[in-house]
C-alpha positions in Angstrom: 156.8 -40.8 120.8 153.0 -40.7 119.8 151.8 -42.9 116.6 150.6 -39.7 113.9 147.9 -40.5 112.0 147.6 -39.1 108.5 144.4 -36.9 107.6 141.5 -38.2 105.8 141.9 -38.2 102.5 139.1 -36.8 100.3 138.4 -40.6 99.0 137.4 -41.4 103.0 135.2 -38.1 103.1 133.1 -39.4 100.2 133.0 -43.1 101.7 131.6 -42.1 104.8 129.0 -39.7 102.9 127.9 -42.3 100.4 127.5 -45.0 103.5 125.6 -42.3 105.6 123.4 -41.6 102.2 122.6 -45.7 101.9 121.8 -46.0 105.5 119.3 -43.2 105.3 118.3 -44.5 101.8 117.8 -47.7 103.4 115.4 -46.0 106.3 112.9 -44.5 104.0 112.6 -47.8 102.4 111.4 -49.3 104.8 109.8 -47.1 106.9 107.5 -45.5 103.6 105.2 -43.5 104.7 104.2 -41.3 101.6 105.1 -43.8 99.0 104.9 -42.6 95.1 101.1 -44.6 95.0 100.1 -43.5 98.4 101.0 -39.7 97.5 99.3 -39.9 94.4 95.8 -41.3 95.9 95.8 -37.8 98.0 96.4 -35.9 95.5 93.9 -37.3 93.4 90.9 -37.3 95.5 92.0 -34.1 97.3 92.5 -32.6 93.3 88.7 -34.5 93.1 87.1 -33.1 95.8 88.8 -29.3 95.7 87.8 -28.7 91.9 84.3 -29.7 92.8 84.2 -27.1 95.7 86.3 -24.8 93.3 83.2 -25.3 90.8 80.5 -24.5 93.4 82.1 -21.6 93.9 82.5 -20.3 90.2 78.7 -21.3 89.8 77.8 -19.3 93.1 79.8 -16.2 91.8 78.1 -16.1 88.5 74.9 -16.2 90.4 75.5 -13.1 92.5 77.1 -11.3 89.5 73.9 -11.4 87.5 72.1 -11.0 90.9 73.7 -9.3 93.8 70.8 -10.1 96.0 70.5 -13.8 95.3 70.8 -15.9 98.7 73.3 -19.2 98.0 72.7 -22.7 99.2 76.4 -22.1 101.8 74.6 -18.5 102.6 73.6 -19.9 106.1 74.4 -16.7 108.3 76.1 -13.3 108.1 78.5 -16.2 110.0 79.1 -19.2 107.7 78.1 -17.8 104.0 80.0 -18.0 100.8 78.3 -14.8 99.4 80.2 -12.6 102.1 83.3 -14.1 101.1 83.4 -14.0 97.3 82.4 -10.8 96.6 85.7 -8.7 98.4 88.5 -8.2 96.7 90.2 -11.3 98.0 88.5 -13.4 96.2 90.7 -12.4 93.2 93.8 -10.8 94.8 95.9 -12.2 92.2 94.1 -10.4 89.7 92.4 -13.8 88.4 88.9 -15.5 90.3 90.5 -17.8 93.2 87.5 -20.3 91.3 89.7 -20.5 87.9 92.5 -20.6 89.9 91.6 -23.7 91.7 89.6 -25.3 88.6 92.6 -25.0 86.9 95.2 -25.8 89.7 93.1 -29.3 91.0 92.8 -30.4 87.4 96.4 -30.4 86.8 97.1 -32.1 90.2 94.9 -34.9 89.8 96.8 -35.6 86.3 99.6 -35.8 88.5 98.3 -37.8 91.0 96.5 -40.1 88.7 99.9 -40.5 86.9 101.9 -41.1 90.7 98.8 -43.8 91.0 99.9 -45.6 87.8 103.2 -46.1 88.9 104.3 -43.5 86.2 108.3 -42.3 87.3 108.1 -38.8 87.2 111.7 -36.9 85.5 112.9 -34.5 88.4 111.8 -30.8 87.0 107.9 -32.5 87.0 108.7 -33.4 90.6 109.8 -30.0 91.9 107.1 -28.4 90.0 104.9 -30.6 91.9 106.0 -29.7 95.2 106.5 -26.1 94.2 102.8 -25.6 93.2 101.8 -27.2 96.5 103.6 -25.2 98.0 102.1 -21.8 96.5 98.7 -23.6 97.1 99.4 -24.3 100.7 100.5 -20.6 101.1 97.6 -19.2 99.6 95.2 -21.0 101.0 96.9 -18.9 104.5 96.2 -15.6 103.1 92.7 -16.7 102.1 92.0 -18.1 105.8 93.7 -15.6 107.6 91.5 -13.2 105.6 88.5 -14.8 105.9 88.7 -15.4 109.9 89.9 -11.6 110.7 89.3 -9.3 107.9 86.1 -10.6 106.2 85.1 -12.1 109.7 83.0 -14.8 107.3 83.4 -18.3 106.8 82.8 -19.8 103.3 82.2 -23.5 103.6 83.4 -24.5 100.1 86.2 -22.4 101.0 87.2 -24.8 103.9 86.5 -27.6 101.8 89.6 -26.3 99.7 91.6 -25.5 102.8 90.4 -29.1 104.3 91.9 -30.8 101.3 95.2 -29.0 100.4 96.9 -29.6 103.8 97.1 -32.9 103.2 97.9 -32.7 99.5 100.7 -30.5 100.5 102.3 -32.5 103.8 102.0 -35.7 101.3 104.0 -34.0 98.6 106.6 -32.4 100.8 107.1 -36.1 102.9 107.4 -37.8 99.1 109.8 -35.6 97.8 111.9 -36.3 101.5 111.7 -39.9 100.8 112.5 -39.6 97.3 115.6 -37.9 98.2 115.3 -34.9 95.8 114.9 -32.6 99.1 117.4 -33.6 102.0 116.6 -31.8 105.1 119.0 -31.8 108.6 117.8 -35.7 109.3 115.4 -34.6 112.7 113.3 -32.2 110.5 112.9 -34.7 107.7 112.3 -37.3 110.1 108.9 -35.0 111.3 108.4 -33.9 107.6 107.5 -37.5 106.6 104.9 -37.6 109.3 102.1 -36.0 107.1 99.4 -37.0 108.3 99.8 -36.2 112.2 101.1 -33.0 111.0 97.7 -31.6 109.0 96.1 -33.0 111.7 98.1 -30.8 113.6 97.5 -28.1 111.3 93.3 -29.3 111.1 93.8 -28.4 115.1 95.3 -25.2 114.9 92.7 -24.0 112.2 89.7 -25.4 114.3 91.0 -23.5 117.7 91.8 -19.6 115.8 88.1 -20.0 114.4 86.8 -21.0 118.1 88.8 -18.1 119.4 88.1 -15.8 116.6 84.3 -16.2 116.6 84.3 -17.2 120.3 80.5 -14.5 121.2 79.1 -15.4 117.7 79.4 -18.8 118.4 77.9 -18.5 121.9 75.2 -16.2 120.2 74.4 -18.8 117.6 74.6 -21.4 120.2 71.6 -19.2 122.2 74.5 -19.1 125.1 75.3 -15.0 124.8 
């Protein structure tokens, strides 16, 4: 006769869930890589650095809307100029200036990040709200590139200082809120969420070769090669 085993109770189930939690628990502790202080330093400088180029552009709209003909200090070529950019209709697609959106948007994420800096414990609706407006950021910052590099056919260089800075701002929020635990991925994805910095390299790369390809003869005209 064979031995029957009886079925795991319920009382098993949630031991083996609560050791598998502590031994993952235990792994982002030790192997941090977008720690509550680290986090916060991106988004602070990143916040820093994007509402400066967020201000260059308000200052560059107001010029051409009380002077349509003035030439900008970005306005390089027909190529690289924030004039061409600006001025269509997705510069405001959300029916407010992209400039006040960002002045307003960096402002409140380096609050947060100086706050992550200080060591400040953030209560959990703060923290999604964090990764949530990241996330819109990250998103819109798509629609504005892919705009830019095939329907406007222009690149604005304070523009790509905005793109430049919220990849990194958003890969560092999403990897923090893995190794927080608020967000539990499938344990392969997480483990190449948390790599945020190869990953907007990755994503620095994939930008860098669709403008190459996308502007492939004006490069080689610029370049006195076509």
């Amino acid at each position: 006769m064979s031995e029957k085993h009886p079925a795991d109770s319920p009382q098993d189930d949630a031991a083996l869930l609560a050791e598998i939690d502590a031994e993952l628990a235990a792994e982002r502790s030790s192997k941090s890589r977008a720690g509550s202080r680290l986090t916060g330093l991106v988004l602070l400088i990143g916040a820093l650095v994007g509402w400066i180029a967020s201000l260059e552009l308000q200052t560059g709209k107001e010029i051409l809307l009380e002077n349509p003909d003035a030439t900008l200090s970005c306005d390089v070529n027909p190529l690289i100029s924030c004039g061409n950019v600006m001025m269509t209709w997705q510069s405001s697609a959300l029916g407010i200036p992209n400039m006040a959106l960002g002045l307003g948007g960096f402002a409140i994420m380096g609050v947060v990040g100086a706050l992550m800096t200080s060591g400040t414990v953030l209560p959990p609706w703060f923290r999604w709200a964090r990764l949530g407006g990241m996330t819109f950021a990250f998103g819109y910052v798509h629609f504005l590139a892919i705009s830019a590099i095939f329907l406007i056919k222009a690149l604005c260089p304070w523009c790509m200082v905005i793109w430049t800075v919220t990849a990194p701002m958003f890969f560092a929020s999403l990897a923090h809120t893995i190794e927080s635990g608020d967000l539990r991925p499938p344990a392969p994805l997480a483990k190449l969420l948390r790599r945020w910095v190869v990953l907007t390299l990755l994503w620095y790369l994939l930008v860098l070769v669709v403008i190459a390809a996308a502007f492939w003869r004006q490069w080689l005209v610029m370049l006195g090669l076509g």
